[in-house]
Backbone bond lengths (Angstrom), bond angles and torsions (degrees), N, CA, C in turn:
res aa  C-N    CA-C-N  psi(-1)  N-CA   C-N-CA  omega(-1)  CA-C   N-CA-C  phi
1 X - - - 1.460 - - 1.530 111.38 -
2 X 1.771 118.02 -50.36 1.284 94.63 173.99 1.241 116.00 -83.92
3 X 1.221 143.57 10.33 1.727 133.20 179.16 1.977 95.52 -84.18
4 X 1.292 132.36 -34.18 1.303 149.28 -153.16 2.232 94.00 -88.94
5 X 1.420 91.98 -34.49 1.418 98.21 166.90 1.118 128.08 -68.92
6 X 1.712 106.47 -35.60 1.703 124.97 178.92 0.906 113.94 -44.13
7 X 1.683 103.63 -59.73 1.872 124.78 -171.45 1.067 108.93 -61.74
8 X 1.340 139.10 -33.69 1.819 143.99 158.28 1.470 95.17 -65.27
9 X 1.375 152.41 -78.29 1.684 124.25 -153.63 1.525 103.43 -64.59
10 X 1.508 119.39 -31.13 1.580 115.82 -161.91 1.724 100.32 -99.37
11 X 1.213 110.95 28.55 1.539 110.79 175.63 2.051 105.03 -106.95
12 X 1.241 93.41 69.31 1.485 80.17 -173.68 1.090 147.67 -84.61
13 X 1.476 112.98 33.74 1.419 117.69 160.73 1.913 117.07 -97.44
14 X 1.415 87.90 -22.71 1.687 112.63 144.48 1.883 110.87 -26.85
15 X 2.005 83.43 -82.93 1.311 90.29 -154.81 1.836 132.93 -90.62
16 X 1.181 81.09 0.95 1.539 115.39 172.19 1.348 117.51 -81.21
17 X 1.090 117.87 -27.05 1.577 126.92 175.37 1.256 100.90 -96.07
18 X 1.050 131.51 -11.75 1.937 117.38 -174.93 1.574 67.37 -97.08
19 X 1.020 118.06 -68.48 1.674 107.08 -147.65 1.659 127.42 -57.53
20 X 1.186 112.92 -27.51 1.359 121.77 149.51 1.722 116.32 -69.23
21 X 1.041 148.15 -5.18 1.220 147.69 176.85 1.562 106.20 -94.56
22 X 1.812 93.54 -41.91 1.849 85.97 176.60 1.387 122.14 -80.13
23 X 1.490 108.08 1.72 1.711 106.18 -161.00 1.713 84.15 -104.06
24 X 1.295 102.95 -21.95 1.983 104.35 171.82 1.787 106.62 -67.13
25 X 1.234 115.02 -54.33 1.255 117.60 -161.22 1.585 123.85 -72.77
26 X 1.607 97.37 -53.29 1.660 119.58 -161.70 1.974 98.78 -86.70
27 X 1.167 98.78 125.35 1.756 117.43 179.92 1.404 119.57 -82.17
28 X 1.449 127.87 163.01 1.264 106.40 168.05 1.768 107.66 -72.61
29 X 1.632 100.97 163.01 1.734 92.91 172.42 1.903 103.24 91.63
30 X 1.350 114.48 -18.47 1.381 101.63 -162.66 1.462 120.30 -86.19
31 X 1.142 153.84 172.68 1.460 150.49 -155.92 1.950 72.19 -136.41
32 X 1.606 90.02 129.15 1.463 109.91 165.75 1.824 115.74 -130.83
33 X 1.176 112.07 139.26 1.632 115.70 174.85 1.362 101.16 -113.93
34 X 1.670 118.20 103.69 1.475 122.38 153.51 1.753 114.35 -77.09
35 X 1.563 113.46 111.44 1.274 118.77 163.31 1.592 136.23 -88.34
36 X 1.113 103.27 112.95 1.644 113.22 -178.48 1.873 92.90 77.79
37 X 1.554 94.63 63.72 1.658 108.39 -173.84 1.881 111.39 -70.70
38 X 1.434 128.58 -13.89 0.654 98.38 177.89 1.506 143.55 84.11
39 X 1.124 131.98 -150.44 1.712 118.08 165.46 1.390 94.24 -91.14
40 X 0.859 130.15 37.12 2.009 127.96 -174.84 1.115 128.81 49.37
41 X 1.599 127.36 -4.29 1.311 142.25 -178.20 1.521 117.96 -11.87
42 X 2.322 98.22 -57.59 0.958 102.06 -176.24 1.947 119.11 -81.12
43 X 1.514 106.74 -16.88 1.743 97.03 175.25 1.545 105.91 -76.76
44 X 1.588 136.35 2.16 0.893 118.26 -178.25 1.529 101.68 -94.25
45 X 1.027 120.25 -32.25 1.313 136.92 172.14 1.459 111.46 -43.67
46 X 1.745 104.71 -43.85 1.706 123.34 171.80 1.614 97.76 -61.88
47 X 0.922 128.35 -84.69 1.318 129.63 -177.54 1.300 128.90 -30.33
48 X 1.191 114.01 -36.15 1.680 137.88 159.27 1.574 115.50 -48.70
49 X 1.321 112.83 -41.92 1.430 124.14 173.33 1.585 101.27 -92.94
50 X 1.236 154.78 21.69 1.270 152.68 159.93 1.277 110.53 93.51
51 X 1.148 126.08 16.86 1.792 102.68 161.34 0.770 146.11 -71.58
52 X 1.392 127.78 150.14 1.667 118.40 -144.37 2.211 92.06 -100.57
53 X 0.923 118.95 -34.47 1.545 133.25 179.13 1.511 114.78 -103.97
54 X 1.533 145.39 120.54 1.183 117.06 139.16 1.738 101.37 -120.32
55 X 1.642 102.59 165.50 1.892 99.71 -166.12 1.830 73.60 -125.31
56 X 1.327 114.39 97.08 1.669 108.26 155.43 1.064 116.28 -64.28
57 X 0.993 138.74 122.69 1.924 144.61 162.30 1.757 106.59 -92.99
58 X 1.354 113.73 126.69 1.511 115.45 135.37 1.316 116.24 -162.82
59 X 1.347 106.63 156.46 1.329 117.40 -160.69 1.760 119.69 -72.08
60 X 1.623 98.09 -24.39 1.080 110.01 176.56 1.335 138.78 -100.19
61 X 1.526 149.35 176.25 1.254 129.61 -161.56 1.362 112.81 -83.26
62 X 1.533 123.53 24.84 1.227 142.03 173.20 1.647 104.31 -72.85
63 X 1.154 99.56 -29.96 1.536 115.78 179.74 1.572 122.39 -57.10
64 X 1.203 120.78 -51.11 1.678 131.03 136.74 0.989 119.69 -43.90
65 X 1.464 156.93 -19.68 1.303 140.12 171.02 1.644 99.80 -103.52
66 X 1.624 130.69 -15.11 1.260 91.99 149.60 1.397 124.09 -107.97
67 X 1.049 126.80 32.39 1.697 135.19 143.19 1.398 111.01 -60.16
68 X 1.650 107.14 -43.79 1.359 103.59 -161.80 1.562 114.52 -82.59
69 X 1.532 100.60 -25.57 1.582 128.47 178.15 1.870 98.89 -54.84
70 X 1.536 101.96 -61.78 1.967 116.85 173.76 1.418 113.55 -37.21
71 X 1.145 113.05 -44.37 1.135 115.04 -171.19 1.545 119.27 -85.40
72 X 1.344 105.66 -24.79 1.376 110.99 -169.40 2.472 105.88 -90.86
73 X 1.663 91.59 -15.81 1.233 72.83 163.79 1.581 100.89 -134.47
74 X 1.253 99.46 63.77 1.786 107.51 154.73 1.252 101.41 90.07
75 X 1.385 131.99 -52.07 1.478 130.91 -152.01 2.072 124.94 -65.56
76 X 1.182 88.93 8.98 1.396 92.07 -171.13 1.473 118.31 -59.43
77 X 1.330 115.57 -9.40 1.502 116.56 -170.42 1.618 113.77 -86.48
78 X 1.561 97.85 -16.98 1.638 120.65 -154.53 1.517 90.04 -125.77
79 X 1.867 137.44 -1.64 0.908 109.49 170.75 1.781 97.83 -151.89
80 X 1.911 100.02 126.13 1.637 120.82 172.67 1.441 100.22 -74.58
81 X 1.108 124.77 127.02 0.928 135.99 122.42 1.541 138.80 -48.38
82 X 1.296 139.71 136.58 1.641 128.42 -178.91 1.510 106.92 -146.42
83 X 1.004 112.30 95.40 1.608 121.32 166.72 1.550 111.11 -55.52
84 X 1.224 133.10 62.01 1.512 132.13 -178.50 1.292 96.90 -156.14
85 X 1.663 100.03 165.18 1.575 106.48 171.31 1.735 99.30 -96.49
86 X 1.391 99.20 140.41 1.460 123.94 -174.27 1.650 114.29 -18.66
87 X 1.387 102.37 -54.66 1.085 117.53 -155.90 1.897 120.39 -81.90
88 X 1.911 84.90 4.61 1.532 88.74 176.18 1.757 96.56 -121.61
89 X 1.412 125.92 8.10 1.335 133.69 166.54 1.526 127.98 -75.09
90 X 1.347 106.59 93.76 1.893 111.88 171.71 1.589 107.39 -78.74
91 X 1.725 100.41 142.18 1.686 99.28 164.76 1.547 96.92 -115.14
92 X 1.534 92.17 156.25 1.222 99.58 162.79 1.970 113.35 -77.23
93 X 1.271 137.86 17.67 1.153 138.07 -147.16 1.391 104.95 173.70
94 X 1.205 118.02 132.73 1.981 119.90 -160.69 1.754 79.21 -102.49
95 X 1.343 103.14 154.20 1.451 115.64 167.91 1.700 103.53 -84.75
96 X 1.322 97.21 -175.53 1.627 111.86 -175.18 1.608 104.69 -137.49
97 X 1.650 113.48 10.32 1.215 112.15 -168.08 1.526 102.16 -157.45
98 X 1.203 132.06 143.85 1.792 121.78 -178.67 1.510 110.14 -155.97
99 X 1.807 105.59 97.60 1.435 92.20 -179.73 1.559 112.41 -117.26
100 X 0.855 104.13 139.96 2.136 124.07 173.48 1.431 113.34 -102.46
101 X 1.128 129.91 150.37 1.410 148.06 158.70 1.345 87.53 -125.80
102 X 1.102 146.98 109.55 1.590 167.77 147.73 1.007 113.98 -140.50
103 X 1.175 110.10 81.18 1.388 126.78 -169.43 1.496 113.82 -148.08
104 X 0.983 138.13 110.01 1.673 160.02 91.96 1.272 136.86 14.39
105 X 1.712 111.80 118.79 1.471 97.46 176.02 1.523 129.02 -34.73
106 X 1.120 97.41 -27.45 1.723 106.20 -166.20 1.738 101.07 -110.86
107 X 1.108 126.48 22.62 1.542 129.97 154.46 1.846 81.07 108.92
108 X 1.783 92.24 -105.34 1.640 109.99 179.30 1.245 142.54 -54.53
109 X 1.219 115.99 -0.83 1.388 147.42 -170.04 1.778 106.83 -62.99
110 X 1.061 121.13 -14.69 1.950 126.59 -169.49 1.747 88.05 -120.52
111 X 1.079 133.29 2.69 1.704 131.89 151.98 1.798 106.38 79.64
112 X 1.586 99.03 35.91 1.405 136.39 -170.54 1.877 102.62 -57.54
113 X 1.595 111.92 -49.69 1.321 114.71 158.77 1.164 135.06 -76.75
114 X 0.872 139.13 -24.40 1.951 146.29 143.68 1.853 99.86 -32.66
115 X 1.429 101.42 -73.45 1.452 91.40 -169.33 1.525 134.07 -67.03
116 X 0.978 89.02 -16.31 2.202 121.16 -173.84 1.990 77.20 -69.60
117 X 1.126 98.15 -67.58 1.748 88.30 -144.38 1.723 88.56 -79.62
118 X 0.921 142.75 -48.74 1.789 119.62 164.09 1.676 119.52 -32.61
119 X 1.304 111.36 -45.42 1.329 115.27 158.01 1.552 133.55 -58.86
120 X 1.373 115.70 -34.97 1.272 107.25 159.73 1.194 126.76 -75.60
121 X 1.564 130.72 -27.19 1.040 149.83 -168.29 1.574 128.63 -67.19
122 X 1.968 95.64 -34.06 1.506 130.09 -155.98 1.982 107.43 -132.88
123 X 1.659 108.18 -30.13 1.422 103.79 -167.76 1.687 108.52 -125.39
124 X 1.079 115.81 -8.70 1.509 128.78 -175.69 1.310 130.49 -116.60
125 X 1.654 119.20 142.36 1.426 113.09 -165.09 1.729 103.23 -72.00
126 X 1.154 141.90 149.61 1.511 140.90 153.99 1.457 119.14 -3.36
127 X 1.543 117.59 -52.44 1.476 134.29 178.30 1.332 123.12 -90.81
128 X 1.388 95.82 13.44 2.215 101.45 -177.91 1.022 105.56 -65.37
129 X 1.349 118.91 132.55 1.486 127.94 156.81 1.273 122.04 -70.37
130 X 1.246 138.65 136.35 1.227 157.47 -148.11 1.841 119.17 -130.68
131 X 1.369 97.60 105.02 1.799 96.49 -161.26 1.616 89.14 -117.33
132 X 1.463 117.87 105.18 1.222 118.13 16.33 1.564 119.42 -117.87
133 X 1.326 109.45 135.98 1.576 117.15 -176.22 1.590 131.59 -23.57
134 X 2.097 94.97 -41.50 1.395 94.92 -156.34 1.573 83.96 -146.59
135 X 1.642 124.72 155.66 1.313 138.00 171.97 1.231 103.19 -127.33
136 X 1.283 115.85 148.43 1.577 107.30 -164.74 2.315 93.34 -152.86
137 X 1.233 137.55 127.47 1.091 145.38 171.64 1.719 104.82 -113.61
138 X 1.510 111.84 118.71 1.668 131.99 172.31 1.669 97.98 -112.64
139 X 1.536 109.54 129.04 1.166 114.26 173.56 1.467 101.76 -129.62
140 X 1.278 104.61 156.43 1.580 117.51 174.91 1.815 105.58 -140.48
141 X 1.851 100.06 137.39 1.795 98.32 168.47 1.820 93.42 -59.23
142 X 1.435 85.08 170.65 1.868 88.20 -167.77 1.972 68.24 -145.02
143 X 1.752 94.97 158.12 1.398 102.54 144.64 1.448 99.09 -149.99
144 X 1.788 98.50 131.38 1.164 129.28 -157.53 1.665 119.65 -134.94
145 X 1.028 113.09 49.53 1.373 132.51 -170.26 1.596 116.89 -43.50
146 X 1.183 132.10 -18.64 1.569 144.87 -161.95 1.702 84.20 -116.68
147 X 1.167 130.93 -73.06 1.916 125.23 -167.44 1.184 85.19 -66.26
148 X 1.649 162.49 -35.05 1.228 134.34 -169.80 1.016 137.93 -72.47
149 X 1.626 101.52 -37.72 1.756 141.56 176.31 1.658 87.98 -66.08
150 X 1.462 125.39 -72.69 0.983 124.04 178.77 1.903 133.52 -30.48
151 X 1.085 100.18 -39.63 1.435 119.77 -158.80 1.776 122.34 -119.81
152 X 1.550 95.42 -24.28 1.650 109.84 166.79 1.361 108.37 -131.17
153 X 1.373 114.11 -79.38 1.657 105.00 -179.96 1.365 129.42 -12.05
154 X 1.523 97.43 -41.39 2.011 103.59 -147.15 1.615 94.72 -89.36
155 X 1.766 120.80 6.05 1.123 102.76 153.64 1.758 140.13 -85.80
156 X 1.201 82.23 -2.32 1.780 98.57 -173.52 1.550 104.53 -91.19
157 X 1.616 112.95 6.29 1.783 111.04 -170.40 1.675 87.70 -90.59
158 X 1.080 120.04 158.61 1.795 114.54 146.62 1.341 113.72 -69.48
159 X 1.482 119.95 138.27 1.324 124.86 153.19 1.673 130.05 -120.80
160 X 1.221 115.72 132.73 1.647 117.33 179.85 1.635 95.02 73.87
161 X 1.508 124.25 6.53 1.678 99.93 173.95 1.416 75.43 117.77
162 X 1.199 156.00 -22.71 1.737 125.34 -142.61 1.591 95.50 -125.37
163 X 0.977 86.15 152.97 1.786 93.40 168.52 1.531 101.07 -115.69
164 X 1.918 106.18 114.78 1.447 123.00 -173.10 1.755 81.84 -98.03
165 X 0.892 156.78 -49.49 1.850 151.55 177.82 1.407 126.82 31.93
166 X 1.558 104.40 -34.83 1.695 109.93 177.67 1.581 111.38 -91.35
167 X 1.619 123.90 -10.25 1.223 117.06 166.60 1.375 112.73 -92.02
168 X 1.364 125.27 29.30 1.558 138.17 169.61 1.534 102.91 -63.52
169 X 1.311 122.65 -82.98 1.830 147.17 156.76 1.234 94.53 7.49
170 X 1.852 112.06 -72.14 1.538 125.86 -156.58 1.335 110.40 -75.39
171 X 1.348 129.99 -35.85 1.114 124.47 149.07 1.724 148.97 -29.54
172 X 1.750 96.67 -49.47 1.197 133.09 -174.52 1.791 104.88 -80.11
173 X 1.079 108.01 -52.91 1.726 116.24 162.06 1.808 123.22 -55.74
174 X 1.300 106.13 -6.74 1.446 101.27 171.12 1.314 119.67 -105.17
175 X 1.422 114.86 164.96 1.491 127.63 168.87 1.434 120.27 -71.37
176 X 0.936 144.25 102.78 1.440 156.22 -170.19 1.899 115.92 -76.64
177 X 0.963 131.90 132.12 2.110 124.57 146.73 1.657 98.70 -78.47
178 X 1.660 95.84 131.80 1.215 88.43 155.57 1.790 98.59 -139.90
179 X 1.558 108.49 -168.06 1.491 106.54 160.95 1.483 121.02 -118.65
180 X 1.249 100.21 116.14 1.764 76.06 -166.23 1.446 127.68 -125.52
181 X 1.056 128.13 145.00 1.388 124.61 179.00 1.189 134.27 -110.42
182 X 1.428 127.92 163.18 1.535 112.81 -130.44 1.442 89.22 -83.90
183 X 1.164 139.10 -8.73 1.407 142.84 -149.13 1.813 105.60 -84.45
184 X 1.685 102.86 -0.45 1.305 120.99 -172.09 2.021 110.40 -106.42
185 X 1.812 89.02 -6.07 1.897 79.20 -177.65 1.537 105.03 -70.86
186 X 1.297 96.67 161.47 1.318 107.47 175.31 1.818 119.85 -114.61
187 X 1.980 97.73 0.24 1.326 112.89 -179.27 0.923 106.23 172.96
188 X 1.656 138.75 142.99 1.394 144.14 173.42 1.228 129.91 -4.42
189 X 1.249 139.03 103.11 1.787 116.97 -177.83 1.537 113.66 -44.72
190 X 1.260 106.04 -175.70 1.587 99.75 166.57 1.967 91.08 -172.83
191 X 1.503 102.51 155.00 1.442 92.50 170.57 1.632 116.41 -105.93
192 X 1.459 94.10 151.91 1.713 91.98 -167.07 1.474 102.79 -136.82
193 X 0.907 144.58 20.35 1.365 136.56 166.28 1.820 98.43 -156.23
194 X 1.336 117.21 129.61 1.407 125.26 168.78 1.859 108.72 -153.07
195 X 0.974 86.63 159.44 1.863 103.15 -170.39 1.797 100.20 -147.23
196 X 1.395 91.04 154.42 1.728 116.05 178.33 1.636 103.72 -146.17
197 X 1.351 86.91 34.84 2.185 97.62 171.19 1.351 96.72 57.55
198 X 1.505 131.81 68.19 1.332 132.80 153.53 1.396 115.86 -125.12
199 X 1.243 129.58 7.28 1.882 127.59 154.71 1.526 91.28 178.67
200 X 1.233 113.79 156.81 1.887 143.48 177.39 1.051 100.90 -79.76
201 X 1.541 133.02 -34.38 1.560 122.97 162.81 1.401 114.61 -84.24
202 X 1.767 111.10 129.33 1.443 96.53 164.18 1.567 77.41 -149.60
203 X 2.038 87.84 -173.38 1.546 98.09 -155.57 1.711 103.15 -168.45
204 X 1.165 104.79 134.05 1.518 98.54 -177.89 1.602 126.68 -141.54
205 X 0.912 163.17 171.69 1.475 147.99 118.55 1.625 122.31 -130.98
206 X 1.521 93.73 -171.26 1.372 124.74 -157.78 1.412 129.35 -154.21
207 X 1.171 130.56 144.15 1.331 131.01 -177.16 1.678 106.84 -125.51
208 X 1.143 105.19 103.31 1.139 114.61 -178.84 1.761 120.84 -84.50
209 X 1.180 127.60 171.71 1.670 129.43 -170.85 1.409 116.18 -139.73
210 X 1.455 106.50 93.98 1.742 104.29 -162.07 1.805 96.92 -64.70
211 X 1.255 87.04 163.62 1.601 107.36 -161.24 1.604 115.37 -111.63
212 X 1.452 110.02 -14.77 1.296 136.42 156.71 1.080 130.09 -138.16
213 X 1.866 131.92 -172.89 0.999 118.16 176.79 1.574 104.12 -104.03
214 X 1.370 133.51 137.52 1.222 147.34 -153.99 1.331 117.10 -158.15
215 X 1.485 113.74 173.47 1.261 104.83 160.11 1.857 95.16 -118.92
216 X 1.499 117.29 165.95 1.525 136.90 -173.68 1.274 106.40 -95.65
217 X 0.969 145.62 121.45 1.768 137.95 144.26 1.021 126.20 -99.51
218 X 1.300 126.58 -16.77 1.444 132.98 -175.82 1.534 117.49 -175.18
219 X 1.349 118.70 -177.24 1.320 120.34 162.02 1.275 102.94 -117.53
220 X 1.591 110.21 147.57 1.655 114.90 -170.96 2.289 86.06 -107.48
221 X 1.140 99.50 145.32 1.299 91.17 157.78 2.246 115.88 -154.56
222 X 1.222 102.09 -162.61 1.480 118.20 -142.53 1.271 120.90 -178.37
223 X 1.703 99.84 112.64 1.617 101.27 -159.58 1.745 94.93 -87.76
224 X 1.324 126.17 171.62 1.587 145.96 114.02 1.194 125.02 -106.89
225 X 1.712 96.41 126.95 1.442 122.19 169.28 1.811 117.99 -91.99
226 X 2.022 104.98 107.29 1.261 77.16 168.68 1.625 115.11 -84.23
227 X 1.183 124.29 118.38 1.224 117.03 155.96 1.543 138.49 -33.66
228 X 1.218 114.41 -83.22 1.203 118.50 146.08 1.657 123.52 -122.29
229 X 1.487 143.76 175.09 0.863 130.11 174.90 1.940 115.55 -46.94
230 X 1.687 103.94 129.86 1.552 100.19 170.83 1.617 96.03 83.92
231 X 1.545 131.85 -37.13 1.796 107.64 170.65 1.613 103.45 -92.50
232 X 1.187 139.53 129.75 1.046 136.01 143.61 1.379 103.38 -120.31
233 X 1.709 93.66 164.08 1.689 131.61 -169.87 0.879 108.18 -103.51
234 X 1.812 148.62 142.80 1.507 119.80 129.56 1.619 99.10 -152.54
235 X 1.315 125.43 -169.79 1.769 130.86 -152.50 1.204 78.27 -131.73
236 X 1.405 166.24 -1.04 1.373 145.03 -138.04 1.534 97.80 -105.33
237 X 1.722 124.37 -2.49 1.446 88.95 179.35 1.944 79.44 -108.88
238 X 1.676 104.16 175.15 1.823 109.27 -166.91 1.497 91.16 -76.65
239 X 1.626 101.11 152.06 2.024 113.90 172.58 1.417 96.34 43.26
240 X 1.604 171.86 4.29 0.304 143.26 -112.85 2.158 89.37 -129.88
241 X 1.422 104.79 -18.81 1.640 109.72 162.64 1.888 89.71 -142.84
242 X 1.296 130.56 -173.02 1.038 143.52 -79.56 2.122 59.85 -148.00
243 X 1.543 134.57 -56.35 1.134 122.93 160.57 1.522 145.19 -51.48
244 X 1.234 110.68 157.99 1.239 101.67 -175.97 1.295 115.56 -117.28
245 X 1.361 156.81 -179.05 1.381 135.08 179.30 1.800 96.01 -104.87
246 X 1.174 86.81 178.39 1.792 107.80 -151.37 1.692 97.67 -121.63
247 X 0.988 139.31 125.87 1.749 166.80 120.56 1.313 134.41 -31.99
248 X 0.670 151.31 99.95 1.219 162.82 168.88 1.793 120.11 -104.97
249 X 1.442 114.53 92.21 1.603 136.21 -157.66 1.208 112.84 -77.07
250 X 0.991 117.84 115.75 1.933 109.81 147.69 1.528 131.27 -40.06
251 X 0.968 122.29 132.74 1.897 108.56 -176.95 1.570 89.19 -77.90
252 X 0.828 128.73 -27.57 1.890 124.30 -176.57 1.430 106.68 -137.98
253 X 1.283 97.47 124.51 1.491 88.67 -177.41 1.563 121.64 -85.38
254 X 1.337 140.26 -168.38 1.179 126.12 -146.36 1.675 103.70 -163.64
255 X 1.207 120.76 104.45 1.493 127.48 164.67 1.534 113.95 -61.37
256 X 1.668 96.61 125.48 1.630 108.79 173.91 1.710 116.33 -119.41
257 X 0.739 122.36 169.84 1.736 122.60 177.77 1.748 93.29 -119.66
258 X 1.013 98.70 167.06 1.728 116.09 -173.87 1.832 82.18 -77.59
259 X 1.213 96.36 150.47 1.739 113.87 178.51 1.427 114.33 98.99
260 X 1.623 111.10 -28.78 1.506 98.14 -166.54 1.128 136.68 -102.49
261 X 1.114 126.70 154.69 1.619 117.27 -161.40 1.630 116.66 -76.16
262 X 1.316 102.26 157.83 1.709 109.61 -158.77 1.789 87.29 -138.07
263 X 1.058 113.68 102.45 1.688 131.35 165.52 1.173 123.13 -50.03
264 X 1.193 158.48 105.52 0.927 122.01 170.07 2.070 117.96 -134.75
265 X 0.789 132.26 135.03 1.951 129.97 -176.27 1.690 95.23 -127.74
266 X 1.059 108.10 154.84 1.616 133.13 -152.79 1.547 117.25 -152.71
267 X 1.103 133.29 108.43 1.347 128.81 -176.46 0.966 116.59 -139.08
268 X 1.404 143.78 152.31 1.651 141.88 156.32 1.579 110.63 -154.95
269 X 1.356 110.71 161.46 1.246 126.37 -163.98 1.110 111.76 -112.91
270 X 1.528 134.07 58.53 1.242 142.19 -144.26 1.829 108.04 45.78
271 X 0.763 120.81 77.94 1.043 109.27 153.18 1.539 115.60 56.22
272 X 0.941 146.13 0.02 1.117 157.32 176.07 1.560 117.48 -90.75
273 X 1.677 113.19 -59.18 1.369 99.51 153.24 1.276 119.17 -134.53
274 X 1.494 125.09 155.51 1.491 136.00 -168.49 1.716 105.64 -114.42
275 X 1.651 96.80 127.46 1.903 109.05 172.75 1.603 92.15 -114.26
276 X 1.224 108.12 156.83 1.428 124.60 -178.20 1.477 107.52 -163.23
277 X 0.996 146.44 90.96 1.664 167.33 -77.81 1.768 111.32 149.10
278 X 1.441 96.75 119.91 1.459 105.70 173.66 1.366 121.24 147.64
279 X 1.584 142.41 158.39 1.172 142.07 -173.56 1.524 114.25 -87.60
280 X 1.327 107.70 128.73 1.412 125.18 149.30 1.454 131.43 -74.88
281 X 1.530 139.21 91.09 1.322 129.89 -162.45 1.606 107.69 39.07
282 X 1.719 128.65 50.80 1.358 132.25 157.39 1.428 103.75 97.18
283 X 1.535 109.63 -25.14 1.812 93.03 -174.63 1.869 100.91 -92.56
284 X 1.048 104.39 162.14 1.784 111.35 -140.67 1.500 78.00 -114.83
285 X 1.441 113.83 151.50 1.674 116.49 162.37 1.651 97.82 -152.62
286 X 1.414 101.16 148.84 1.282 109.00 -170.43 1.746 104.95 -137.32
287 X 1.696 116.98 107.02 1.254 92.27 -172.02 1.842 96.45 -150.38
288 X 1.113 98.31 -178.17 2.189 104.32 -155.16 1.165 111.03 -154.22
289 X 1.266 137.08 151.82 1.598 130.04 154.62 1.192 115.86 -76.14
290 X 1.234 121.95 -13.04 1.391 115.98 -178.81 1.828 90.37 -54.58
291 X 0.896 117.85 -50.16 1.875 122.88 -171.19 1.756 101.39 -63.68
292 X 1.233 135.49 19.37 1.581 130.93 -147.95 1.582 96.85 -102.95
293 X 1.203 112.48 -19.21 1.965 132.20 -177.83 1.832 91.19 -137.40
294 X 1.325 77.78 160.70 1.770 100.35 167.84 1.597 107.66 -118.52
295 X 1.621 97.40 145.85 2.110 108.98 -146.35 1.982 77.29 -63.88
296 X 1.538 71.30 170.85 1.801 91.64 -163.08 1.967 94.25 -97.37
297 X 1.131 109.83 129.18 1.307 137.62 -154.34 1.435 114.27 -120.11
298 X 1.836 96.11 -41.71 1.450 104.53 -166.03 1.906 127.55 -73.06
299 X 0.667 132.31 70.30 1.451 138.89 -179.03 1.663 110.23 -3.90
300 X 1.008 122.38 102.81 1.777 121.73 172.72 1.627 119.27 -73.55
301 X 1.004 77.59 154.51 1.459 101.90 -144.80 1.323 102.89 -76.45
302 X 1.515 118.57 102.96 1.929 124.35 178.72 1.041 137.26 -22.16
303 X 1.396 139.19 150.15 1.089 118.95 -161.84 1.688 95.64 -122.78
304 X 1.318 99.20 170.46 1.794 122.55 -170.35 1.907 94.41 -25.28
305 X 1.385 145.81 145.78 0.886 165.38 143.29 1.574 111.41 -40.12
């Protein structure tokens, strides 16, 4: 946990952009809520720009090391700590400012809109500014023959004698990291899902125009965060911050010729679950995480008599 923290403070195009956005935004005097704070990097960053309050929240035991971090460079008087998940945290006092790094290869994927809008709803004055402003998901068909073989195909091979074949599906239904390079589009990016914290469901599409003849396996995609006006974030070029971009597979992949149209609709429910639905040159695919496991069947195992 803390080496995984490292790569977030020492990712600095990461951390340089929150931190110039908060030293733009947050005033002296201001009440700030860092969500899913982390080693606190960013409430110290708040404090740095003059706030008189910050309430770090995280759910995890990350939460103690930045208490322990507060304390060790002075700020403990000017910064709460809260070992809880957000959404069970009351203030006595609404902030005027609310920043998250919950953020995901795939933009929404860390459930970044669920907590944003419980937070505005429950921890923030009417006029809080919100860092970051805007979430934005660009997907492109990719053909990716080595991560596919790798990651779907190679379940349909036999291995050790067995035929593993039915965890092909479950495979194919999940969200993937990959690294990718552009040398893998199969047609223009385009963006198809964006939010400014107005509902946990959103949904988008696109019709894309392959650019050669290929075969499809997936869509590769890549969020931007505007932070504030003039800083934006995003993972879309490879190694290039501390993320990686995110996949989304075909269970079969699908030969296209340059000209033809590539369908595509996109949805998720905060981040929790992902549909990805639409035609490749006419053949139709319809696929979800809900399908990412197979339903639980297995009977647990009794306890002491």
């Amino acid at each position: 946990m803390i080496d995984y923290h490292r790569r977030l403070v020492a990712d600095e195009i990461r951390t340089s952009a929150y931190r110039d956005a908060i030293l733009r935004v947050v005033k002296p005097g201001d009440i700030v809520v860092d969500l899913g704070c982390g080693s606190g990097i960013l409430s110290f960053f708040a404090c740095e720009a003059g706030a008189a309050k910050v309430f770090a929240i995280d759910q995890s035991h990350m939460a103690d090391v930045a208490a322990l971090l507060a304390r060790h460079l002075g700020l403990a008087d000017r910064i709460t700590v809260l070992h809880e998940k957000s959404a069970k945290v009351e203030l006595l006092s609404r902030a005027n400012v609310l920043v998250t790094e919950t953020i995901g290869a795939c933009g929404f994927d860390e459930g970044i809109l669920g907590s944003v809008l419980d937070a505005r709803t429950r921890l923030l004055r009417p006029d809080a500014a919100i860092i970051p402003q805007r979430l934005a998901l660009s997907l492109v068909p990719v053909g990716l023959t080595e991560e596919y073989t790798k990651r779907i195909a190679w379940w349909s091979e036999p291995h050790f004698g067995l035929d593993l074949s039915p965890l092909r599906v479950f495979a194919a239904n999940s969200r993937h990291h990959i690294q990718l390079d552009e040398t893998a589009y199969l047609a223009a990016p385009a963006e198809i899902l964006s939010s400014s914290f107005e509902s946990a469901r959103i949904a988008g599409h696109h019709t894309f125009v392959a650019d050669r003849d290929a075969v499809v396996h997936g869509f590769a995609a890549w969020f931007y965060a505007t932070l504030v006006e003039g800083i934006t974030l995003t993972n879309r070029e490879k190694r290039a911050t501390h993320w990686s971009q995110g996949f989304l597979p075909l269970e079969h992949e699908i030969p296209v010729h340059r000209g033809d149209a590539i369908e595509l609709h996109v949805e998720t429910e905060d981040g929790k679950w992902w549909r990805w639905r639409g035609k490749v040159a006419g053949t139709a695919f319809d696929q979800t995480t809900w399908f990412a496991m197979p339903p639980c069947t297995v009977a647990r195992a009794a306890g002491p008599p």
